[in-house]
PDB file of N, CA, C and O in Angstrom:
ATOM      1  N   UNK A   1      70.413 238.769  -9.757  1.00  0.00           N
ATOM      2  CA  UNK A   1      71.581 238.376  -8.957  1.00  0.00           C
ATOM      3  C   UNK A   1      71.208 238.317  -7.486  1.00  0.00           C
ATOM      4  O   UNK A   1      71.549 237.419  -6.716  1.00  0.00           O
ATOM      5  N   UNK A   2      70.354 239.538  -7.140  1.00  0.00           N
ATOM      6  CA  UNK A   2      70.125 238.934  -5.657  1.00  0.00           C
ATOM      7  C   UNK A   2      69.116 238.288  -5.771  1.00  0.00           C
ATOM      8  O   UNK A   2      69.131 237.491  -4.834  1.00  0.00           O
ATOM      9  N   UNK A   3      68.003 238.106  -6.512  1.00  0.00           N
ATOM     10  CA  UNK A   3      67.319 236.723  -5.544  1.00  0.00           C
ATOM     11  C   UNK A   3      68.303 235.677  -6.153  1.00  0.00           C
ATOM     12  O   UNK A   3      67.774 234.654  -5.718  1.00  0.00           O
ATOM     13  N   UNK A   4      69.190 235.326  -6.744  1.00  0.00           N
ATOM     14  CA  UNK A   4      69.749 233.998  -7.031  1.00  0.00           C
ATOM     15  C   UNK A   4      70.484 233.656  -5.782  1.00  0.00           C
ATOM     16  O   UNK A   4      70.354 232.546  -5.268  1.00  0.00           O
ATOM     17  N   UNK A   5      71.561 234.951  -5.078  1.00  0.00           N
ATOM     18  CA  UNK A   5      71.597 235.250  -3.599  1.00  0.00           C
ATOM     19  C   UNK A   5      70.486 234.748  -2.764  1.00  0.00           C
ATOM     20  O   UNK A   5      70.731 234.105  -1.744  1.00  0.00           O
ATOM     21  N   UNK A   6      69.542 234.951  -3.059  1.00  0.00           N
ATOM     22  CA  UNK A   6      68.936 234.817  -1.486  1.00  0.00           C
ATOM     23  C   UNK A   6      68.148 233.404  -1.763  1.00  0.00           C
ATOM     24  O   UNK A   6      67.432 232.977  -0.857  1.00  0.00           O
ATOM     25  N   UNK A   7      68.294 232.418  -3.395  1.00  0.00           N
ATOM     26  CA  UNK A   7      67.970 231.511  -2.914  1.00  0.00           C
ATOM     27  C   UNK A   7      69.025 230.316  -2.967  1.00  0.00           C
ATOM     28  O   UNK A   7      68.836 229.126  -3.221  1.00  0.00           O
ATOM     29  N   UNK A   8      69.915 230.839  -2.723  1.00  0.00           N
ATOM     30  CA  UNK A   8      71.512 229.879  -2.180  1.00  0.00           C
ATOM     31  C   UNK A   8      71.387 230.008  -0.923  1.00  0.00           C
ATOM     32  O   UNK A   8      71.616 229.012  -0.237  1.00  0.00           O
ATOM     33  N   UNK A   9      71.022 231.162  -0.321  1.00  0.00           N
ATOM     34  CA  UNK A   9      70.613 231.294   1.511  1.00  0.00           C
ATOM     35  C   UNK A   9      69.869 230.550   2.233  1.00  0.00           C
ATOM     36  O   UNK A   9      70.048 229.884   3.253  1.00  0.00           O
ATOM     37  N   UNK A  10      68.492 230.884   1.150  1.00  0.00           N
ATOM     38  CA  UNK A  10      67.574 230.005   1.692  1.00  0.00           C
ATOM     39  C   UNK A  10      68.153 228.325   1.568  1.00  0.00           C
ATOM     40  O   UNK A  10      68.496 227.877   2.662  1.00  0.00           O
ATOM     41  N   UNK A  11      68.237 227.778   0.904  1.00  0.00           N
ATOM     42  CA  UNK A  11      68.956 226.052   0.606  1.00  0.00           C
ATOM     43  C   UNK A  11      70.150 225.936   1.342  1.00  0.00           C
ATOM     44  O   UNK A  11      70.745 224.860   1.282  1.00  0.00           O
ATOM     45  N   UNK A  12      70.635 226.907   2.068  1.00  0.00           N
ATOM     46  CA  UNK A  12      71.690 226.504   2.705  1.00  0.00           C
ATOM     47  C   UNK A  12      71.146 226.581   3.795  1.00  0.00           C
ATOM     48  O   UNK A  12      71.629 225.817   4.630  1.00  0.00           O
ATOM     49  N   UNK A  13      70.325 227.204   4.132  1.00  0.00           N
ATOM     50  CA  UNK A  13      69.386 226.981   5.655  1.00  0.00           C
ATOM     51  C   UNK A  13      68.453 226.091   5.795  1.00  0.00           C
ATOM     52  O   UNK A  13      67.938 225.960   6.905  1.00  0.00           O
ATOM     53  N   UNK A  14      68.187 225.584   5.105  1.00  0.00           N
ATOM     54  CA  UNK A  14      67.244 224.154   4.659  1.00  0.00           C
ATOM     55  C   UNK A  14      67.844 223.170   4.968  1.00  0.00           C
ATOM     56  O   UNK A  14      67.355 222.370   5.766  1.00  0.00           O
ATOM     57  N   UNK A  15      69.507 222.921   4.200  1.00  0.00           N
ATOM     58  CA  UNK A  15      70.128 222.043   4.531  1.00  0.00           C
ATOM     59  C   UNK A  15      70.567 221.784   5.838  1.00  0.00           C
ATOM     60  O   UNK A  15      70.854 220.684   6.310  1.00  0.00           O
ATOM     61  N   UNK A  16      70.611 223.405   6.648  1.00  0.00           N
ATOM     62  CA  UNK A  16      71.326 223.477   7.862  1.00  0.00           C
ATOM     63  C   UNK A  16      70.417 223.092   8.661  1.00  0.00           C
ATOM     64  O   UNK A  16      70.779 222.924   9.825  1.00  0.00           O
ATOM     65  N   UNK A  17      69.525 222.930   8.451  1.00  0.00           N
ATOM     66  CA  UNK A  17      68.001 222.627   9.496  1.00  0.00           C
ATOM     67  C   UNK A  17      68.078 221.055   9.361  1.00  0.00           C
ATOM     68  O   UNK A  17      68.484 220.295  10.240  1.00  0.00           O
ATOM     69  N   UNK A  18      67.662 220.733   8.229  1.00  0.00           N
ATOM     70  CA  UNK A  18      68.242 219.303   8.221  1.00  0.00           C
ATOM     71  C   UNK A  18      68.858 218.505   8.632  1.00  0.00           C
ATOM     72  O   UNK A  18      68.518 217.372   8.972  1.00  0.00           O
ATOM     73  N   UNK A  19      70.457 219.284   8.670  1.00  0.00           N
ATOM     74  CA  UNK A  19      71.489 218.292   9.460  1.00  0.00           C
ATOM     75  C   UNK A  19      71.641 218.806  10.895  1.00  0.00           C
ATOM     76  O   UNK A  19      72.405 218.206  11.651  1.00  0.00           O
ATOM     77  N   UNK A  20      70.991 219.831  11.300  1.00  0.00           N
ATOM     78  CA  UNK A  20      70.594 220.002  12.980  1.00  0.00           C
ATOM     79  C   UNK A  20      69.723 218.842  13.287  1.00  0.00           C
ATOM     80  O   UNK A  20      69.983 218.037  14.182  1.00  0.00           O
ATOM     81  N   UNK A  21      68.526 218.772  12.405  1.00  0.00           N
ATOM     82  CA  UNK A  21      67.283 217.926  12.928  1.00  0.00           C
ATOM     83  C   UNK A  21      67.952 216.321  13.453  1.00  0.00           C
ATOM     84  O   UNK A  21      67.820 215.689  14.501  1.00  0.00           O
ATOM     85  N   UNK A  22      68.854 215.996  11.929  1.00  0.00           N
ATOM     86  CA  UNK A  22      69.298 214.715  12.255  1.00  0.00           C
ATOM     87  C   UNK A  22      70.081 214.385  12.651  1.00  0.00           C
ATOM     88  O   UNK A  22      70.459 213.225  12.488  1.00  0.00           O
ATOM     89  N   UNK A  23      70.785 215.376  13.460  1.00  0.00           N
ATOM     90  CA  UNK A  23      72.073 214.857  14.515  1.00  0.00           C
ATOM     91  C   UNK A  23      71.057 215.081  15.914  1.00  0.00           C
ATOM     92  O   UNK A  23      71.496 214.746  17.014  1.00  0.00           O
ATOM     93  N   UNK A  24      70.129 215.475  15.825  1.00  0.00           N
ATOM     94  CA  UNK A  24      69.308 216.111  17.072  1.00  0.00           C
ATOM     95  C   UNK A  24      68.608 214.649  17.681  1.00  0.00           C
ATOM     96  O   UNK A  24      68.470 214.345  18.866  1.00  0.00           O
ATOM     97  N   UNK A  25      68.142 213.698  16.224  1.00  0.00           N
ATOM     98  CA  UNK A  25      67.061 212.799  16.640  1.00  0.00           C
ATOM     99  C   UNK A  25      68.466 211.710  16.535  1.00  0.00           C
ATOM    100  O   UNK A  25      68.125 210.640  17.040  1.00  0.00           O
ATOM    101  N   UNK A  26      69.473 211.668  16.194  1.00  0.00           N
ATOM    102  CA  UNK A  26      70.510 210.494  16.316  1.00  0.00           C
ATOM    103  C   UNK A  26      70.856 210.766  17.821  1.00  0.00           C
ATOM    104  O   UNK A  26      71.136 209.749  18.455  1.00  0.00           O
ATOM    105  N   UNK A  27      70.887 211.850  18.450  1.00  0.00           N
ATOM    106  CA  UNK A  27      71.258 211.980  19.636  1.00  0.00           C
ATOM    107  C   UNK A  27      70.725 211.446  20.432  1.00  0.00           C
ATOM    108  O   UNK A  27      71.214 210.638  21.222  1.00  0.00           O
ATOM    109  N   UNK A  28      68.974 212.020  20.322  1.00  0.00           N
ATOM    110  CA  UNK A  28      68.168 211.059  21.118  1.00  0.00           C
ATOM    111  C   UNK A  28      67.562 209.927  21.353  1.00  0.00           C
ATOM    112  O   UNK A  28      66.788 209.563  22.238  1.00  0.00           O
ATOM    113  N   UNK A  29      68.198 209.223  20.085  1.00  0.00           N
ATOM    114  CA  UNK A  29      68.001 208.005  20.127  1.00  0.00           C
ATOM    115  C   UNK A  29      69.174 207.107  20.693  1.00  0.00           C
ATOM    116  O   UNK A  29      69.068 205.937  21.059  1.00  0.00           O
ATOM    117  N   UNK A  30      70.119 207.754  20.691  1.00  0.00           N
ATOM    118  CA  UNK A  30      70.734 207.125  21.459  1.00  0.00           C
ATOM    119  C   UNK A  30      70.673 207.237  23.131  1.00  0.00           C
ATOM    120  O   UNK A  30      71.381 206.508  23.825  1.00  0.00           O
TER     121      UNK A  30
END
């Protein structure tokens, strides 16, 4: 149960990195 916990954490911080990165490089491209 906890690592199934900690790898919903991890993939949700993956994703969150993700959609930082690509609002980051849409920004600067504009």
């Amino acid at each position: 149960m906890v690592m199934m916990e900690g790898h919903i954490v991890t993939t949700s911080i993956r994703l969150l990195f993700c959609f930082v990165s690509t609002v980051i490089e849409f920004m600067f491209g504009i």
